[in-house]
MARTOR-67072 format. One record per residue (C-alpha): x, y, z; residue in three letters. Coordinates in pm, whole numbers, plus 50000, padded with zeros to 5 digits. Example, Ala and Ser with C-alpha at 12.3 -4.5 7.8 and 13.67 -1.06 7.14 Angstrom:
2
{c1 = 51230 c2 = 49550 c3 = 50780 resn = Ala}
{c1 = 51367 c2 = 49894 c3 = 50714 resn = Ser}
! end
This chain:
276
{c1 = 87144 c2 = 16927 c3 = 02720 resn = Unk}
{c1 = 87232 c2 = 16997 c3 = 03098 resn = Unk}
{c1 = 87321 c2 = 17338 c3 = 03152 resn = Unk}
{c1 = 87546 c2 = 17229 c3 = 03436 resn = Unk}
{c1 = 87739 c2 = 17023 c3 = 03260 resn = Unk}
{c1 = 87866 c2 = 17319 c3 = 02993 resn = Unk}
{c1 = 87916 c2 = 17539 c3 = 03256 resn = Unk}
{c1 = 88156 c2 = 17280 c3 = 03409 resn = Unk}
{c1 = 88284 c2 = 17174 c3 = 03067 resn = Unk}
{c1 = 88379 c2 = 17565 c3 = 02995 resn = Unk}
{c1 = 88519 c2 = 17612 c3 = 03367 resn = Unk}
{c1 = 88729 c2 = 17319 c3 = 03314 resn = Unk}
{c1 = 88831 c2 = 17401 c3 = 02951 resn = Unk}
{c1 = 88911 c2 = 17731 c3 = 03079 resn = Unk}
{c1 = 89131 c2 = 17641 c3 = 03408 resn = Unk}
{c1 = 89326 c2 = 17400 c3 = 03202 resn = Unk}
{c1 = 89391 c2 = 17615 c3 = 02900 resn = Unk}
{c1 = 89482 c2 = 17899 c3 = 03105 resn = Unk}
{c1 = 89476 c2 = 17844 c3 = 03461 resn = Unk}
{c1 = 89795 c2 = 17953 c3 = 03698 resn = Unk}
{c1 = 89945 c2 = 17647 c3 = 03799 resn = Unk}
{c1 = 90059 c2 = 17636 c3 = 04159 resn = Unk}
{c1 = 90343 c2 = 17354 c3 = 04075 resn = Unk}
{c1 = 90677 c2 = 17632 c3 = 04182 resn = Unk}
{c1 = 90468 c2 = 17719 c3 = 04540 resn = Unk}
{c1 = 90482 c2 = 17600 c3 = 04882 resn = Unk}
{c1 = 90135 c2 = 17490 c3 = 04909 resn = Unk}
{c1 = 89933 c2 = 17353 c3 = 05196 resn = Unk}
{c1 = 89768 c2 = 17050 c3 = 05073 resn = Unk}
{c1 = 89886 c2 = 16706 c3 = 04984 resn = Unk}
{c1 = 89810 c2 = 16362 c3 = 04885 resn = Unk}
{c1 = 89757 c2 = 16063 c3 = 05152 resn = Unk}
{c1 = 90042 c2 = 15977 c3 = 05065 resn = Unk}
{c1 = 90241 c2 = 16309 c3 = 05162 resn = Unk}
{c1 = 90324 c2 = 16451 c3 = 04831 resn = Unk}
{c1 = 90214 c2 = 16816 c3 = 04793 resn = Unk}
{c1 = 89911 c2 = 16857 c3 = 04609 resn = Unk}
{c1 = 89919 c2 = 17128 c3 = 04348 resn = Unk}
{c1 = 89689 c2 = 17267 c3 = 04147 resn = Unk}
{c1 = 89602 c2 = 17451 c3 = 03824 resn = Unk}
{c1 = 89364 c2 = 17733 c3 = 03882 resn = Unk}
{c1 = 89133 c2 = 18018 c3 = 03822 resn = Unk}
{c1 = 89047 c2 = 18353 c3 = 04002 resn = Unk}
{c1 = 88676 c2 = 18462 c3 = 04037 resn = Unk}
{c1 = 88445 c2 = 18269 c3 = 03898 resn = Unk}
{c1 = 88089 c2 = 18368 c3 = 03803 resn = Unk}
{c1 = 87852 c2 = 18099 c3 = 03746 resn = Unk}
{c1 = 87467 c2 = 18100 c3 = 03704 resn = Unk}
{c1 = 87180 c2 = 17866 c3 = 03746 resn = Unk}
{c1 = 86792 c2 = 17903 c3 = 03706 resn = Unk}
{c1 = 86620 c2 = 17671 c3 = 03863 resn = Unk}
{c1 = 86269 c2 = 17821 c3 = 03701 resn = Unk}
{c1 = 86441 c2 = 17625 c3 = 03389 resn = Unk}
{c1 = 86633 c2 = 17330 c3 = 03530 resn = Unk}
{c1 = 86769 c2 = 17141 c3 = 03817 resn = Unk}
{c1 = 87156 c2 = 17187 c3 = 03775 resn = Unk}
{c1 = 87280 c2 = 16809 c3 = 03822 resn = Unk}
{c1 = 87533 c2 = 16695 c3 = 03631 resn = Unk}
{c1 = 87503 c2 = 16440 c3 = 03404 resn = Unk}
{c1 = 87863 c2 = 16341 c3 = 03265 resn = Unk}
{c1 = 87936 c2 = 16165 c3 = 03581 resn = Unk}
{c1 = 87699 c2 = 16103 c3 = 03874 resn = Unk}
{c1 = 87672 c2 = 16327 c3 = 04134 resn = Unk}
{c1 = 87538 c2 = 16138 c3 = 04460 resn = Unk}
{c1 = 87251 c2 = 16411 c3 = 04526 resn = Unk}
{c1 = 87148 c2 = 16208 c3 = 04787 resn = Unk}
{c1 = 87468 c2 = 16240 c3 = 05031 resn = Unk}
{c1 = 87494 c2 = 16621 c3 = 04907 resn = Unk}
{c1 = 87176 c2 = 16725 c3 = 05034 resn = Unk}
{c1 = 87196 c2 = 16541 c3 = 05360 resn = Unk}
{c1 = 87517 c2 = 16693 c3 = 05404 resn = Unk}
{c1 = 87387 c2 = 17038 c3 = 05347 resn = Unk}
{c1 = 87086 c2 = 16952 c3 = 05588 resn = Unk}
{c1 = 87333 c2 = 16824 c3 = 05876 resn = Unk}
{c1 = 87475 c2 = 17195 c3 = 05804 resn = Unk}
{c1 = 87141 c2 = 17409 c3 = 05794 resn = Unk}
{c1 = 86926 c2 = 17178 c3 = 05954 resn = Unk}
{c1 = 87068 c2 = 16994 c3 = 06188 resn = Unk}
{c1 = 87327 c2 = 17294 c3 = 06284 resn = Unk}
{c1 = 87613 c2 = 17026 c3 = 06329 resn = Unk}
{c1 = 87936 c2 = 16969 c3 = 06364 resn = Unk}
{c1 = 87960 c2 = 16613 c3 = 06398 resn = Unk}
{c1 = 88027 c2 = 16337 c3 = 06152 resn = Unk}
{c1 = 87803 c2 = 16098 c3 = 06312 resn = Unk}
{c1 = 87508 c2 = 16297 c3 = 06238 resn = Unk}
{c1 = 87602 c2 = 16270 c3 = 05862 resn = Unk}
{c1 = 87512 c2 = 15935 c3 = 05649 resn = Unk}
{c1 = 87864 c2 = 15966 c3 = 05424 resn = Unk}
{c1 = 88183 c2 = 15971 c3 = 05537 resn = Unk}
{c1 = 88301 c2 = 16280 c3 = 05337 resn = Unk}
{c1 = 88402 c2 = 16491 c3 = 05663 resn = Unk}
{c1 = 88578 c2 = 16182 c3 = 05812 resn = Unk}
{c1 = 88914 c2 = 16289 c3 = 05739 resn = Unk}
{c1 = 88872 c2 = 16622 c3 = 05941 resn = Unk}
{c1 = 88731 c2 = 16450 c3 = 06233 resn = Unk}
{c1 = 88923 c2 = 16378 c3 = 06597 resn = Unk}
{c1 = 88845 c2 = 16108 c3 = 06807 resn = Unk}
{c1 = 88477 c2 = 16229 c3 = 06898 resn = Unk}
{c1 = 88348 c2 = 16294 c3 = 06556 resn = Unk}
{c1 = 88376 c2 = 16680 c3 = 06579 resn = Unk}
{c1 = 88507 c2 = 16914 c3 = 06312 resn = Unk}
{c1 = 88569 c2 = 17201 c3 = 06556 resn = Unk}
{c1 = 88316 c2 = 17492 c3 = 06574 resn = Unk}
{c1 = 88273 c2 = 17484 c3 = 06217 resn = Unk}
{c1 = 88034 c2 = 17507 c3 = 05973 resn = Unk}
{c1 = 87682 c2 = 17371 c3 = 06139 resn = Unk}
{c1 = 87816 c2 = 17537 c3 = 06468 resn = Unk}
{c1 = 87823 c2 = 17839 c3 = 06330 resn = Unk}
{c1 = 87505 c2 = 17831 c3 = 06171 resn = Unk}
{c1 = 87351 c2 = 17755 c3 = 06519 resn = Unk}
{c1 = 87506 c2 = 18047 c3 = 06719 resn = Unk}
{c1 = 87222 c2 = 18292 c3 = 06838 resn = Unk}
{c1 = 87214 c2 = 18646 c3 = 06788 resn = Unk}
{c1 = 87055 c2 = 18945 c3 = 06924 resn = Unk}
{c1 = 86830 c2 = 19156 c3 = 06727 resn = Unk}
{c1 = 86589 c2 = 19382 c3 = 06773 resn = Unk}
{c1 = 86302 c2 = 19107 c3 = 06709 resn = Unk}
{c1 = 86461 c2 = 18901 c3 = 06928 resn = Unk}
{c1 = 86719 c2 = 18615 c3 = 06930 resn = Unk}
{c1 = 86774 c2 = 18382 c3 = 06636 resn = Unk}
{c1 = 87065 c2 = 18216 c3 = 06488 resn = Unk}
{c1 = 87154 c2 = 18272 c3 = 06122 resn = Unk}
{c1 = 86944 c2 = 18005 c3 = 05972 resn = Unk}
{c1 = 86625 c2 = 18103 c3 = 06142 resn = Unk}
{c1 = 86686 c2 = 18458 c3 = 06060 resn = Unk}
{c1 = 86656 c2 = 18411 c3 = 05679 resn = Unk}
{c1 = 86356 c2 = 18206 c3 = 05735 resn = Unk}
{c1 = 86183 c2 = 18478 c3 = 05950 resn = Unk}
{c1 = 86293 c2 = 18749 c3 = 05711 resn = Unk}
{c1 = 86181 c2 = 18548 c3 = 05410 resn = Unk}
{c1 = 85845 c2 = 18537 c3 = 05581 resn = Unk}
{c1 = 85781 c2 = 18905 c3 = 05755 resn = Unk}
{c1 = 86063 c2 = 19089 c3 = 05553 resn = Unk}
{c1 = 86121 c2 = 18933 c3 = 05190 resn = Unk}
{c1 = 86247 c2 = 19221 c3 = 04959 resn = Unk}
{c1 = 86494 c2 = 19307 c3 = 05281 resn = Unk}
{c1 = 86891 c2 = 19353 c3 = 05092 resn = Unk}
{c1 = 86993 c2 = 19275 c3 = 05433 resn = Unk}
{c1 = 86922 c2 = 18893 c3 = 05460 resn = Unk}
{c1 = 87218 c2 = 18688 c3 = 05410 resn = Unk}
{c1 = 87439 c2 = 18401 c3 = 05628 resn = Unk}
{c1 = 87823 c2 = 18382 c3 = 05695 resn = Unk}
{c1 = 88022 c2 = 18135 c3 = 05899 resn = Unk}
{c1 = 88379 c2 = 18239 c3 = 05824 resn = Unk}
{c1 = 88398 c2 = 18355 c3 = 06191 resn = Unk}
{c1 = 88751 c2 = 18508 c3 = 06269 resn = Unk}
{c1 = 88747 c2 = 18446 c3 = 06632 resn = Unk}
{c1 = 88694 c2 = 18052 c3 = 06568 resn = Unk}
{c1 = 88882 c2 = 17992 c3 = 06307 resn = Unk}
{c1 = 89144 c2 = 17842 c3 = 06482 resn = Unk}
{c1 = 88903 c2 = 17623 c3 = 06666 resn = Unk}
{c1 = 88802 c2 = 17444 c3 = 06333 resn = Unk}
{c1 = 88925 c2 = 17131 c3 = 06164 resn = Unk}
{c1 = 88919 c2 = 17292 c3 = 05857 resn = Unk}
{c1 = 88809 c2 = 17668 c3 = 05725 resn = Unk}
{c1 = 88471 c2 = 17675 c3 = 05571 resn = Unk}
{c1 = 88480 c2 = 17665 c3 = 05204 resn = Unk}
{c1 = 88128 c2 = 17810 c3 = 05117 resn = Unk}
{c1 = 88073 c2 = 18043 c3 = 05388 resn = Unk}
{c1 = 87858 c2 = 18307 c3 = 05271 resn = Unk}
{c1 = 87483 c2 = 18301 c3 = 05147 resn = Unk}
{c1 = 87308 c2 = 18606 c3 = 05016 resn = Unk}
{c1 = 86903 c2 = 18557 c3 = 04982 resn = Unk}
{c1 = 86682 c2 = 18795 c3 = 04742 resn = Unk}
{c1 = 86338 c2 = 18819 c3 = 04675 resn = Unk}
{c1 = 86231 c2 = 18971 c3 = 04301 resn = Unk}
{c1 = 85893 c2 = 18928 c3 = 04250 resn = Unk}
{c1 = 85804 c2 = 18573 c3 = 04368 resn = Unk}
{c1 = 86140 c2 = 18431 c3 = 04262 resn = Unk}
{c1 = 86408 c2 = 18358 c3 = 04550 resn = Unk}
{c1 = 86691 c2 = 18433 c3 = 04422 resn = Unk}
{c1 = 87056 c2 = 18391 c3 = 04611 resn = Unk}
{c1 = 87418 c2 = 18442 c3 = 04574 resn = Unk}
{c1 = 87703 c2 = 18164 c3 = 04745 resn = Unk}
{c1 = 88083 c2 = 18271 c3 = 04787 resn = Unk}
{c1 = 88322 c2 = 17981 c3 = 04794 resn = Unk}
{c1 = 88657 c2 = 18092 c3 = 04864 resn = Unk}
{c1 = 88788 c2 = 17766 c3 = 04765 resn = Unk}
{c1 = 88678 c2 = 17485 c3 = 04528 resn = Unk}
{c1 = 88806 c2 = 17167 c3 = 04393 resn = Unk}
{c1 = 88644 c2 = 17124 c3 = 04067 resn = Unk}
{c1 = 88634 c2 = 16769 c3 = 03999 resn = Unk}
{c1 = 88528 c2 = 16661 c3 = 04336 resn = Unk}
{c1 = 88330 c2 = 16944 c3 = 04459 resn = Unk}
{c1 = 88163 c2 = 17181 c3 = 04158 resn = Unk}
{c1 = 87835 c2 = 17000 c3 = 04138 resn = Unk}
{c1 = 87803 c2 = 16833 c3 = 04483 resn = Unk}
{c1 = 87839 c2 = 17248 c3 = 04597 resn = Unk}
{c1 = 87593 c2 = 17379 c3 = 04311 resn = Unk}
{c1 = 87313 c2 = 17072 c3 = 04408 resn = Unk}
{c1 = 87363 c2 = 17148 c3 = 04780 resn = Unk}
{c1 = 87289 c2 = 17482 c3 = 04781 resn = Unk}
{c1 = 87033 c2 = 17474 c3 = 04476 resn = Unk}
{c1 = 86827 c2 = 17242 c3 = 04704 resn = Unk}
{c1 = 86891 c2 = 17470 c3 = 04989 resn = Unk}
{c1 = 86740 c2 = 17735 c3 = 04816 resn = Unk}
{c1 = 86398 c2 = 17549 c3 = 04615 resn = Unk}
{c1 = 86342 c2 = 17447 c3 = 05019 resn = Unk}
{c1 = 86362 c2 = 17809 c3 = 05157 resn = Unk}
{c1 = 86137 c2 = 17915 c3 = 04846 resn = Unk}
{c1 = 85896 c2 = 17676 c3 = 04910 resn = Unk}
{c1 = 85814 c2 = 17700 c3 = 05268 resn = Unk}
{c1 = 85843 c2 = 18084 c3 = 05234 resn = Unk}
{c1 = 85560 c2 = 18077 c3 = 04923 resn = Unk}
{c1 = 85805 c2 = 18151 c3 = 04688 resn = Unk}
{c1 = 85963 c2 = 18036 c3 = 04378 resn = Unk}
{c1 = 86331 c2 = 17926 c3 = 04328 resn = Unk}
{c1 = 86465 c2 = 18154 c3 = 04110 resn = Unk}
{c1 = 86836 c2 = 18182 c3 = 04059 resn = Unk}
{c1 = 87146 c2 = 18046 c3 = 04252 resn = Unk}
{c1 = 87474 c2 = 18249 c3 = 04175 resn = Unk}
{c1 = 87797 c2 = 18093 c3 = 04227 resn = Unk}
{c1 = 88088 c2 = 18344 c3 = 04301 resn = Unk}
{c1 = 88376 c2 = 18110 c3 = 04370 resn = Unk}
{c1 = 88742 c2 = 18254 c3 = 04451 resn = Unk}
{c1 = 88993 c2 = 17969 c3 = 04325 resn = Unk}
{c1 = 88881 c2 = 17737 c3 = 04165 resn = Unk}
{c1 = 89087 c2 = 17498 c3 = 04089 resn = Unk}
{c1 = 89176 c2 = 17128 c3 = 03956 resn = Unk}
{c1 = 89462 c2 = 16933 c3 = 04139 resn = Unk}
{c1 = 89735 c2 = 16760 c3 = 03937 resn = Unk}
{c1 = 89617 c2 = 16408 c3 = 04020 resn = Unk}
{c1 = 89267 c2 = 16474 c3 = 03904 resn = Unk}
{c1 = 89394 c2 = 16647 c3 = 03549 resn = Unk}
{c1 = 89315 c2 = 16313 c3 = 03341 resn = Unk}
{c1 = 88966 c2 = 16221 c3 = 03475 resn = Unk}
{c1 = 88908 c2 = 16601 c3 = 03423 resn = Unk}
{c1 = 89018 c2 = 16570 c3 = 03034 resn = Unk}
{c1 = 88791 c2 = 16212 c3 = 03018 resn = Unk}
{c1 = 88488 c2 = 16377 c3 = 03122 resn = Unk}
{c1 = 88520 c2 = 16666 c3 = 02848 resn = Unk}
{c1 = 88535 c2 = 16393 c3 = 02615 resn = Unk}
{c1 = 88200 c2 = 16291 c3 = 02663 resn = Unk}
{c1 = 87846 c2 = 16468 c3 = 02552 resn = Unk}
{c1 = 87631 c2 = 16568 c3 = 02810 resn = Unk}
{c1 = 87246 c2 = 16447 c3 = 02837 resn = Unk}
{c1 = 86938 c2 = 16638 c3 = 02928 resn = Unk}
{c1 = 86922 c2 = 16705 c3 = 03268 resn = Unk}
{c1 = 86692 c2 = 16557 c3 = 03504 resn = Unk}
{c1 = 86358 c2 = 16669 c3 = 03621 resn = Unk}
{c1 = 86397 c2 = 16756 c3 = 04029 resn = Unk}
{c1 = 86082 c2 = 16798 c3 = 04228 resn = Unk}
{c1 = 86022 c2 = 16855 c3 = 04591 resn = Unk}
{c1 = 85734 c2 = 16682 c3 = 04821 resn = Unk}
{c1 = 85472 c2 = 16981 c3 = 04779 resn = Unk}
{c1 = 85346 c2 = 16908 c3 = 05157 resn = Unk}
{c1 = 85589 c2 = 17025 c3 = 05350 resn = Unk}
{c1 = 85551 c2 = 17393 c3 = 05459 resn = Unk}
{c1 = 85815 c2 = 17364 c3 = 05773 resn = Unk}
{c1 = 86231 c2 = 17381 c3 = 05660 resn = Unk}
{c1 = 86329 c2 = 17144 c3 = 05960 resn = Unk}
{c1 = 86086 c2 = 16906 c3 = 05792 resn = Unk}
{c1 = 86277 c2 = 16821 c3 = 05484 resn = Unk}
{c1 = 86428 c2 = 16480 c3 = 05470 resn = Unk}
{c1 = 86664 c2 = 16347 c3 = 05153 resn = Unk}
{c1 = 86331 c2 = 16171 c3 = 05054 resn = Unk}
{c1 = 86112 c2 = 16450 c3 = 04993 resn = Unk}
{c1 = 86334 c2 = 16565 c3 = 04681 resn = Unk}
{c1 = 86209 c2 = 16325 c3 = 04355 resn = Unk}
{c1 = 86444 c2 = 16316 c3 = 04110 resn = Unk}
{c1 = 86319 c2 = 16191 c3 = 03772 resn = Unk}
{c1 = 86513 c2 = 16038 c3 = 03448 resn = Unk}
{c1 = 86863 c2 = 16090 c3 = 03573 resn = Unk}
{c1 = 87110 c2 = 15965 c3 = 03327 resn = Unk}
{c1 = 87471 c2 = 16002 c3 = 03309 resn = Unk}
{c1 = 87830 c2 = 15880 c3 = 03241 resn = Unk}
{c1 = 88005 c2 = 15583 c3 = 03385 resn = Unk}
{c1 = 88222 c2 = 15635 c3 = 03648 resn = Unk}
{c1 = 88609 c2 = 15812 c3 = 03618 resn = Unk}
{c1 = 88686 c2 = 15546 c3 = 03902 resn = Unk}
{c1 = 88850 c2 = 15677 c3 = 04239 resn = Unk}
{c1 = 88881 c2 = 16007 c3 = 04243 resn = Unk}
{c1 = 89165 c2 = 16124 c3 = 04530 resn = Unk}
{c1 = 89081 c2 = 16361 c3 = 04786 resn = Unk}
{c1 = 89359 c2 = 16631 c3 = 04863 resn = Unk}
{c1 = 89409 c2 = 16699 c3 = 05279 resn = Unk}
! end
């Protein structure tokens, strides 16, 4: 059975049998419709995933892989900041007029920095350092930039990567500060687990393990039933995820070079709202 999907179905169990519920606060998000959006939650989260054993895609619902990894290569790839680069419409709500979401997330990525070897913004680094410097502690991303903050639409939710090299394996850590479970836990863990079997590969590595620190996690009030369906069900055996062996260049990698084989899962829990 997917591994994902009991590491969910514990994370969920575990939020909504003893999770703080935010129901007395003042809180920041709501509904479309205005109504404040609470949540129940739970504080640091440690979640792990080898990917020398299995691709961690869930399989009690579907998880569009597809629109998760283009949305993670319009962040490390494409270095944007724009909606209109992206082939969902997940980012449309923090959008103005023009399409931008402020200097956030693929902004920051493609900032340039001085270093001694000369200049390269953050995603580049890894990639060099992967290459002439793999067993470096020291080679890690972060786009929770203080001095832009209040030039973006919306904070960055995973903002922190942290790469290491044992062995052959590429092995890395992501820090979420914030996550909404039902809509977000596997579309997160599939971004970045792609992220990293692409790094691994064009570095002449092997994925190894993607560690998921996340802050508060958390499940909103509105999605508590769809939450309780899915635990209902049994989870399947999770699919077999393969990339196109040819391509030795990161800014290469299209949605189509990832083959994802005998992906089954549960029917749908219908709309699921989005809290703003």
């Amino acid at each position: 059975m997917s591994k994902a999907d009991n590491i969910f179905i514990e994370n969920c169990k575990n939020i909504l049998q003893n999770g703080y519920s935010s129901e007395k606060e003042n809180v920041r998000a709501h509904w479309e419709d205005g109504t404040p959006a609470y949540t129940i939650k739970s504080f640091g989260v440690v979640n792990r995933y080898d990917l020398s054993e299995e691709f961690p895609l869930m399989t009690l619902r579907y998880t569009n892989w597809k629109a998760a990894i283009d949305e993670v290569l319009w962040i490390w790839q494409k270095k944007s900041n724009n909606v209109k680069d992206l082939n969902s419409h997940i980012w449309d709500a923090w959008a103005d007029k023009d399409g931008s979401i402020g200097k956030a997330y693929g902004y920051q990525m493609g900032i340039k920095h001085q270093y001694a070897e000369g200049m390269f913004d953050q995603v580049d680094r890894v990639l060099y350092d992967l290459k002439q410097n793999p067993y470096s502690r020291r080679i890690m991303t972060n786009i929770y930039n203080f001095d832009d903050l209040h030039s973006m639409n919306l904070y960055p939710c995973a903002y922190s990567m942290t790469f290491n090299v044992t062995g052959k394996k590429l092995n890395a850590i992501l820090n979420q500060r914030s996550q909404d479970t039902l809509t977000a836990n596997n579309w997160n863990v599939v971004q970045y687990s792609a992220l990293l079997m692409m790094f691994a590969q064009v570095s002449g590595l092997e994925a190894g393990e993607l560690i998921h620190v996340i802050s508060d996690m958390h499940i909103y009030d509105r999605h508590i039933s769809m939450v309780k369906e899915l635990l209902q069900r049994e989870p399947k055996k999770a699919p077999k995820v393969t990339l196109n062996p040819e391509i030795t260049n990161f800014y290469d990698f299209k949605v189509e070079d990832f083959n994802v084989e005998n992906y089954e899962y549960g029917k749908s829990v219908g709309k699921i709202p989005v809290a703003i």
